[in-house]
N, C-alpha and C positions, 0 to 999 in steps of 0.2 A: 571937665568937659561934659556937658550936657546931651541926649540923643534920645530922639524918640525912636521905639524900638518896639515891633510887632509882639504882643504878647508871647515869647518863649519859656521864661525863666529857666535860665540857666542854671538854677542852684542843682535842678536834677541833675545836671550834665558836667563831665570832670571838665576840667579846662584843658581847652583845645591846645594841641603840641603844636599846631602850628596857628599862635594867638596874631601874628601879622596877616597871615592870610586875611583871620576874619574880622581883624580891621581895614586892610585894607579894601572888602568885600562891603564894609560899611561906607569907607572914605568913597568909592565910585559908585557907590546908591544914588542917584539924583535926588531922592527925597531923605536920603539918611534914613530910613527904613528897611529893615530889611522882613519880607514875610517868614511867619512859621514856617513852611516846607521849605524854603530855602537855607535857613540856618537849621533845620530840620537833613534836608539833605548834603546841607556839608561837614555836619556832626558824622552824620554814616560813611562820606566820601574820607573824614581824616583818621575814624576811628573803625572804619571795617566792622561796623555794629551791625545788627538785624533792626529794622522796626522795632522787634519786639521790647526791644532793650530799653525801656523806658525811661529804668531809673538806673545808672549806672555809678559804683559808687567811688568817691571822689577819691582823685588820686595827689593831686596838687594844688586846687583852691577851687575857689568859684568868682565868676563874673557876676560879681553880685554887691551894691554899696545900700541903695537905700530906692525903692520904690515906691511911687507918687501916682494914686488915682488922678487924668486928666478932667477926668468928665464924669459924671455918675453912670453908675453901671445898672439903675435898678428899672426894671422893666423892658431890658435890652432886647431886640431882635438879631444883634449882629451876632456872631457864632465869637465863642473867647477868641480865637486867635486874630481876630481884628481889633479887639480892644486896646486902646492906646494907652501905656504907662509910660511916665518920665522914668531914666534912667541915670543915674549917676553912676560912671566907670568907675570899678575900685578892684581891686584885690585880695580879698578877705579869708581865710581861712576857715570852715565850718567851726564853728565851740564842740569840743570832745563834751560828753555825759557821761552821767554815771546812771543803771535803773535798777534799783532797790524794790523786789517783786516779794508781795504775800506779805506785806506789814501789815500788824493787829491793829485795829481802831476800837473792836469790840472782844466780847466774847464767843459769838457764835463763828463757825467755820468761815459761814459768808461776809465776814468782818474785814473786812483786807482791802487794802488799796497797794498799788503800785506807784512807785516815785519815781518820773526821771528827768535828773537834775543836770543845769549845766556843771561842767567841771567848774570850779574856781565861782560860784554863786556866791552872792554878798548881798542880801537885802531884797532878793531878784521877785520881780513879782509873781503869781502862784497862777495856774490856772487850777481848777478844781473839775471836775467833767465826771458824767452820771452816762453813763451807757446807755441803750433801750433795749427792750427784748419783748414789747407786751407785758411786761410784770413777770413774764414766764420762764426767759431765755435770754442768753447775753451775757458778756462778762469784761471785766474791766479791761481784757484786752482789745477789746473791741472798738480801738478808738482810729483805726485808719491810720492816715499820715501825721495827725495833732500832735504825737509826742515829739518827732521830729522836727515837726513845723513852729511850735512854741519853743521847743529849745533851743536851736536855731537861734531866736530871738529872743533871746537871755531869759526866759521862762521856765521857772520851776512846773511839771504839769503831773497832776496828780489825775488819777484815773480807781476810783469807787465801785467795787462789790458790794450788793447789799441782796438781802432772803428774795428768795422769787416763788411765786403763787406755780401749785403745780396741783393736780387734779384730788392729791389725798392729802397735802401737808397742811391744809386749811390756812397759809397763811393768806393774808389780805389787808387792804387798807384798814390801821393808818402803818402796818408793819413795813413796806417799802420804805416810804417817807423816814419812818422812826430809825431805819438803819442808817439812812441817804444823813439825815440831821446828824446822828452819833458820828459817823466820819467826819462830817465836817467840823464837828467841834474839835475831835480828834488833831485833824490835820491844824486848825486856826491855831491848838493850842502848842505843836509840835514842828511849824514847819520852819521856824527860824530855828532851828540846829541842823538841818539843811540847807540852809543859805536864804530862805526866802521870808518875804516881808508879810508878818500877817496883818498888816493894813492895805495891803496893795493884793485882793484877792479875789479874783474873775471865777464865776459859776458859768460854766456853761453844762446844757443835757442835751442829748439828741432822742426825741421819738415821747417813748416812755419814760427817758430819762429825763428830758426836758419838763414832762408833766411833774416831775418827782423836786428837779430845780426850779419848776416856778412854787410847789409850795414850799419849799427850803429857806425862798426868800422875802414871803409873802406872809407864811403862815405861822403866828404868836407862838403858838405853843413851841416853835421849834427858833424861834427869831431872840425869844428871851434870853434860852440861854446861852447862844453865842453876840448877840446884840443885832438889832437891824441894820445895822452902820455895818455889818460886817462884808460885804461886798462891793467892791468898787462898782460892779457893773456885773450883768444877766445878759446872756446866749443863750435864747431857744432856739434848737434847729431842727425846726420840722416838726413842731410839737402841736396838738391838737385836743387836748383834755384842760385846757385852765377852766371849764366851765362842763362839768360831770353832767348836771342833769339835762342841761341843752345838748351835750352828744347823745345822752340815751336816746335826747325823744327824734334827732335828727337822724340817730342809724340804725335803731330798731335792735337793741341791745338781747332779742328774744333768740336770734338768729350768730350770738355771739359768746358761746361761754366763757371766752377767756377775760371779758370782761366783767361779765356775771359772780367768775370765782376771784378775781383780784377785785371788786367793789362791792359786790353784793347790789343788793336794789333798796334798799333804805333810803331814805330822802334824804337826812343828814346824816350820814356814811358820804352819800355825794356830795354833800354842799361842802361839807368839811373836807374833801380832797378837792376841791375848785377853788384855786386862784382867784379864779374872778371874786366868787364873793368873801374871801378872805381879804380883799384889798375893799371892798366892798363896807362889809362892817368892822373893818380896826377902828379902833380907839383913834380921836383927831389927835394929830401932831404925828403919827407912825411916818416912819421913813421907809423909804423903797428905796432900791436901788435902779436908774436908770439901765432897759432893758433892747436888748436888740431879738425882733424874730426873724429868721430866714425860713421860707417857705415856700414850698411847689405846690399846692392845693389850696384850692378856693377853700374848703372848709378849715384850714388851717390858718390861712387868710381871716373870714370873719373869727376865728376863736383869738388872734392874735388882734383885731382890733379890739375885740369888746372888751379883753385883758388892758390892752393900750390905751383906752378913752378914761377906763377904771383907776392907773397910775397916773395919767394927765391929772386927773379929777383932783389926786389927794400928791400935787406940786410934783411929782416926779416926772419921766421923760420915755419917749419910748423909740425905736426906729424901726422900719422891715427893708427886709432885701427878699425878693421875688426872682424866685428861679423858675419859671415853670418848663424848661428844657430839662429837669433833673426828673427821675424819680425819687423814693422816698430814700431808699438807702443811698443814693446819690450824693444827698444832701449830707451825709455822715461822712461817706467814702470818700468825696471830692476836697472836706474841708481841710485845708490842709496841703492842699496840690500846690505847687506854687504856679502852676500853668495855668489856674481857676480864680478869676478877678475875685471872687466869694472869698477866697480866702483872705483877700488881703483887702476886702471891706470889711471884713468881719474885725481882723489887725487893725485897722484903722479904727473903727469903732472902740474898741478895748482900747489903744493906747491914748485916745482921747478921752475916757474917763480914769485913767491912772493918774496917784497924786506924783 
């Protein structure tokens, strides 16, 4: 049975003890819809919640089979909870995990990544995800609702520490990058005795980390030695550095030390941490991987097209999704919500370039 259904997503929410009610609250809908506040208000009428109670955790399954964007969501005016998703009714039980925190990739402290896997993983595909912090601040736990939200859906999701620029340790570009590339080889070479498929393997960054994932998968010196082929597909979220020297001269870099001590002002210190022209001047025949931006800022906007006109150029493929109701940490914090259409354009996006 098929029903279109006010954007809720029940995965946050246990399953209601009294599941004929809220079908039958469905069945006498004139339109088989039923709004947010109202299965919003009958969630707190059956379970004596507060508001506050957002994410409650599951005690006997979830109302949850398989969700289907009706309509494109990108550049939307309507507030989420008007967004229309198909619903197919099911019965599912959450996938139990297992997360394996402070595994070595390197030798330095900041070497580490955190694993968490579904229970019972066989071949599963991998996400890979770069934190942001300014180069300064940040840590692989930093990832919001993703680990849940990919594991959930049979996703291995891996979540990256790497050295951070701080006022006397002199580190800086290309040392970010150079830690961001060692994990990932790390992980490519390591994550099928976790269950997961190193040919089926999703980069995504948010912020700073995104600048760090697009050169991961852009940039030779670090594509060699894990392969260019090496990711199915790129998520930048919220990312604005594919093009170093055009941010200096658009934000006035005099007024910004933190960019100052994670780049320096060399001309090629920047060009070499820019995307753009790393896709720019590769060698003909170089592979890219088809790349999705999601963005709340015009300036993030132009640095993700002139990145996107750049992978068109040399056969590859790009997409954006446009939030501008989000702030910047929004974009991080919300991905993953299963209440936020973002997440599950972004899931859509990845599982259409998975083999």
């Amino acid at each position: 049975m098929v029903k279109k259904i006010m954007l809720v997503c029940l995965l946050s929410l246990p399953l209601f003890g009294d599941v004929d009610r809220l079908l039958e609250l469905y069945d006498s809908n004139t339109n088989s819809v039923l709004e947010f506040l109202e299965l919003q208000n009958l969630y707190l009428d059956l379970t004596g919640a507060s508001p506050a109670d957002s994410v409650v955790p599951v005690s006997q399954g979830l109302l949850f089979l398989d969700f289907n964007l009706s309509r494109t969501l990108e550049g939307r005016e309507l507030e989420p909870a008007l967004d229309f998703f198909e619903l197919n009714w099911g019965l599912v039980l959450p996938p139990a995990r297992t997360k394996y925190s402070d595994l070595a990739y390197g030798p330095d402290a900041k070497h580490r990544f955190d694993a968490y896997v579904p229970d019972g993983a066989s071949a599963a595909p991998v996400v890979i995800y770069v934190h942001g912090g300014i180069w300064k601040q940040g840590d692989k736990r930093d990832a919001g609702e993703m680990p849940s939200f990919f594991t959930d859906q049979g996703y291995i999701f891996i979540s990256l520490n790497y050295r951070l620029t701080s006022q006397t340790n002199g580190i800086q570009h290309p040392d970010h990058i150079d830690d961001v590339a060692l994990g990932i080889e790390y992980v490519l070479a390591h994550v099928a005795s976790y269950g997961g498929d190193p040919q089926n393997v999703v980069l995504v960054g948010f912020s700073a980390g995104a600048h760090l994932a697009s050169l991961a998968f852009t940039h030779q010196r670090y594509t060699l030695a894990y392969g260019d082929d090496a990711f199915r597909c790129v998520v930048l979220l919220d990312g604005m550095f594919t093009n170093m020297p055009r941010h200096r001269e658009v934000t006035d870099w005099s007024d910004n030390p933190d960019m100052l001590r994670a780049f320096g002002i060399h001309p090629l210190n920047l060009i070499d941490a820019s995307a753009v022209h790393q896709v720019r001047n590769a060698p003909a025949g170089t592979h890219f991987a088809p790349c999705l931006f999601v963005q709340q800022g015009y300036l993030g906007l132009g640095m993700a097209h002139e990145l996107g006109v750049e992978l068109e150029a040399r056969g590859s493929s790009y997409d954006r999704i446009y939030v501008p109701d989000k702030q910047h940490t929004q974009v991080r914090d919300h991905m993953g919500w299963v209440e936020d259409p973002m997440s599950w354009e972004v899931l859509a996006f990845i599982k259409g370039h998975l083999r």
